[in-house]
Each structure stands twice: as C-alpha cells, then as structure tokens.
C-alpha positions, 0 to 999 in steps of 0.5 A: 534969680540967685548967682546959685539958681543960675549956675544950676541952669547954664554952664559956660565954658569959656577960652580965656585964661585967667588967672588960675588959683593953683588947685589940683585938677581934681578940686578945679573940677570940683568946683562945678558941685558948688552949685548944689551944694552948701560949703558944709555938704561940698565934697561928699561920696557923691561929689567925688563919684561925679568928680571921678566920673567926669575926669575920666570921660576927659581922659584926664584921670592921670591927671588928676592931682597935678595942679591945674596952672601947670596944665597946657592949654588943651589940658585945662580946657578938658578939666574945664568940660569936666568942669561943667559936666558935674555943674549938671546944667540945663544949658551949656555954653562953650567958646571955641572948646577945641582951641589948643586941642589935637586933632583926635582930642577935638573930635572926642571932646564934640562927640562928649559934649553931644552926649551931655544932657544940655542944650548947647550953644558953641562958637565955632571957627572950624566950618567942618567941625561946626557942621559935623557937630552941630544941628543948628548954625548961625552964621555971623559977620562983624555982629551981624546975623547972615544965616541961620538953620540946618548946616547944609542951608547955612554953609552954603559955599556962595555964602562962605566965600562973600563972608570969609573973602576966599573961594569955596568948594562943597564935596561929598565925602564918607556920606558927609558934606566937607568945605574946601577952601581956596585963598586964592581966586581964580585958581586953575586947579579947583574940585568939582564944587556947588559955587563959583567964585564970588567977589569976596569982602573981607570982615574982622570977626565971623563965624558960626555958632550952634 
C-alpha cells in the first residue's frame, strides 16, 4: 500500500510536538488535501471549501493566517483535528486529543470527533470523559490488556482502583455515570459508591483507549 493510499485510509493525530515548518494555520490544515491530490491539482476551490469548512467547526477561523509555531498547545492541537478532518480518512487516530485544552474546549472537540465520519480510536487519561465519549474501551496496564467492552463494564470501580492504586467511587449524575476518586484509602468522609476499597498496586503507564 502507497504512503498515499494510507493517508487516505487513517489519520492520526498525535500529542508530540514537532518540529513545526512556520506555515500559516490555514496552509498547516491544508496539508491534510495532499492525499487526494497531486501537487499541481492541491490548493483548488475545493481544497479551500474544505480548508475553511474544517477551521470553522474548530473555532480557529480568526486564527487562520497566524503562523502555526505561534500557536498554544490547545491551538495547535485544534489546527491539528482540523487537519484530519479535510484528510477525509476512514479511520482516525487520536493520542490524548484534549491535552492542553480548557475545560469547554474538550467537550466541544469529543463532541466534533464523534461527528466525524470515521472509526475512531483515541487514547484517553480522563476516565469521565472516556466513558462520555466513547462506545468501546480498552482498559490497559503497563502494555498489558485488563478490560475491554461497553465503559460501564469496563470502569468498574474495583477494577479502577487495583489499576490506578486509589479508592474509587461510581455516582449517578444527570442520567450519567461519573467516577469519584479518593487517593487516600480509608478515608472516613466517602460517597455512597458500588465498591469498597481494594489493595491498590501502583503501575507506570495505564489507561483507556476507545
């Protein structure tokens, strides 16, 4: 398969910064029409339509000719989803898409990529906002597989707290499912939860994916 042929089939997000060419926005996003076009076709009325289309549903339209190194980290990973968004792919990739975002800025970001017309698979740190965002999760400690299925099997407060050493409490809020988590065991102020507390070990790297 041609590096072309798989552009078109997966784009990937990712949350390292390299090192930047000093493009503007506008042209950084670009980059993501180069899979379905030829040097000479790039850059049409399509190309722009699309360019202008995806900056806008990123809120990064004022944005547009400010060059993309002088961006904050939550401005470049939204020219970045912008980025994907014209690839058109059939599968998208995210690494922690929300690193560097405010508060309202992540949930409008998980709400886009849920409306984009892909198969996505995103690595998470945020528990609540894995299981608010995602169908399917994969629970992973240090490489290895712990759970995977529907959020409610796999956030599973006894689960939660051997992987992530911490207590864990499950609540029902506003018609969702919210963790509640507590690092130090034994505490004698606790919600109401679905576990009790387990003998927690420690693990470098952890999370869900979906």
């Amino acid at each position: 398969m041609s590096r072309r042929a798989i552009a078109r089939s997966v784009a990937v997000v990712s949350q390292e910064r390299d090192d930047a060419l000093p493009l503007t926005v506008r042209d950084a996003v670009g980059l993501g029409r180069l899979s379905h076009r030829s040097l000479a076709g790039y850059g049409d009325a399509e190309d722009r339509s699309r360019v202008d289309e995806a900056l806008d549903r990123v809120d990064m339209t004022g944005l547009a000719d400010r060059l993309i190194t002088q961006l904050s980290g939550g401005e470049r990973q939204r020219a970045l989803i912008a980025r994907a968004i014209v690839q058109d792919a059939d599968h998208l990739v995210l690494d922690e898409p929300t690193n560097h975002l405010d508060i309202s800025h992540q949930f409008a970001l998980l709400s886009l990529v849920d409306q984009i017309p892909a198969t996505t698979v995103m690595v998470l740190h945020d528990l609540n906002l894995a299981a608010r965002s995602c169908e399917q999760l994969i629970l992973l400690d240090r490489g290895r597989l712990i759970a995977s299925g529907p959020a409610d099997e796999v956030l599973d407060p006894a689960l939660i707290s051997r992987v992530y050493g911490v207590d864990v409490h499950r609540i029902e809020f506003a018609g969702r499912s919210w963790l509640l988590f507590d690092p130090d065991p034994g505490s004698e102020s606790q919600p109401q939860s679905e576990s009790q507390p387990n003998t927690p070990h420690r693990s470098p790297s952890r999370g869900p994916k979906c």
